[in-house]
N, C-alpha and C positions, 0 to 999 in steps of 0.2 A: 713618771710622775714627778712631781717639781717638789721641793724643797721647802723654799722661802715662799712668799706672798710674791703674785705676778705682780708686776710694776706696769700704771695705767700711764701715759702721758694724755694732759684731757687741759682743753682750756680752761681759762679762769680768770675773772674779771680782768680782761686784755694781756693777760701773762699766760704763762705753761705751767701747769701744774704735774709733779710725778707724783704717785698716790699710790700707795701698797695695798694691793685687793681687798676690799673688805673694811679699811680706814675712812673715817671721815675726814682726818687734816692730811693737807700733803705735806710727804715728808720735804717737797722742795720748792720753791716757787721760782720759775725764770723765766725772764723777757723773750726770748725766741723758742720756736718749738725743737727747733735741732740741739739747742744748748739742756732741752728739758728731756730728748732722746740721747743723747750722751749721758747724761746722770742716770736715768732708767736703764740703760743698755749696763752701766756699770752694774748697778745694784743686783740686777740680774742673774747678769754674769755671776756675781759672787754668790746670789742666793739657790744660784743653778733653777731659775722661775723661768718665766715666759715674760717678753716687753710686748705690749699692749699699746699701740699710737691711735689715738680717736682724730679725726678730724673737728675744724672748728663748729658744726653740727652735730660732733657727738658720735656720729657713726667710727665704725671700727676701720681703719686705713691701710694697718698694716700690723701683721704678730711674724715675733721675732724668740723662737723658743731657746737657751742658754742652759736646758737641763741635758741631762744624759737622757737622749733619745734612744728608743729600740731599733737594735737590727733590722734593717729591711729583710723582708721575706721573700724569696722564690715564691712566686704564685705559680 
């Protein structure tokens, strides 16, 4: 289970927006999406969350989890 609030990267009026789960304002606005996954990946990282990248449609592209993940299991 994660920590911090998952961090969204989600477009926005022609910029990258990173957005903390559940926030209305972002906490970051940037011209390129990779510059908007860099800052997301940090926060993350630090909040041990999950990075959430939507595509320019909104759909979900790629998740990128930073928390302490369980053991795999022997099935």
């Amino acid at each position: 289970m994660s920590k911090g609030k998952n961090q969204h990267v989600v477009p926005r009026d022609g910029n990258w927006a990173v957005v903390g789960e559940g926030n209305a304002r972002a906490t970051k606005i940037l011209p390129t999406q990779e510059r908007a996954i860099e800052k997301a990946r940090d926060i993350a990282r630090n909040q041990e969350s999950e990075l959430i990248v939507h595509g320019r449609g909104g759909q979900v592209r790629e998740r990128d989890s930073h928390g302490h993940d369980s053991p795999r299991r022997r099935g």
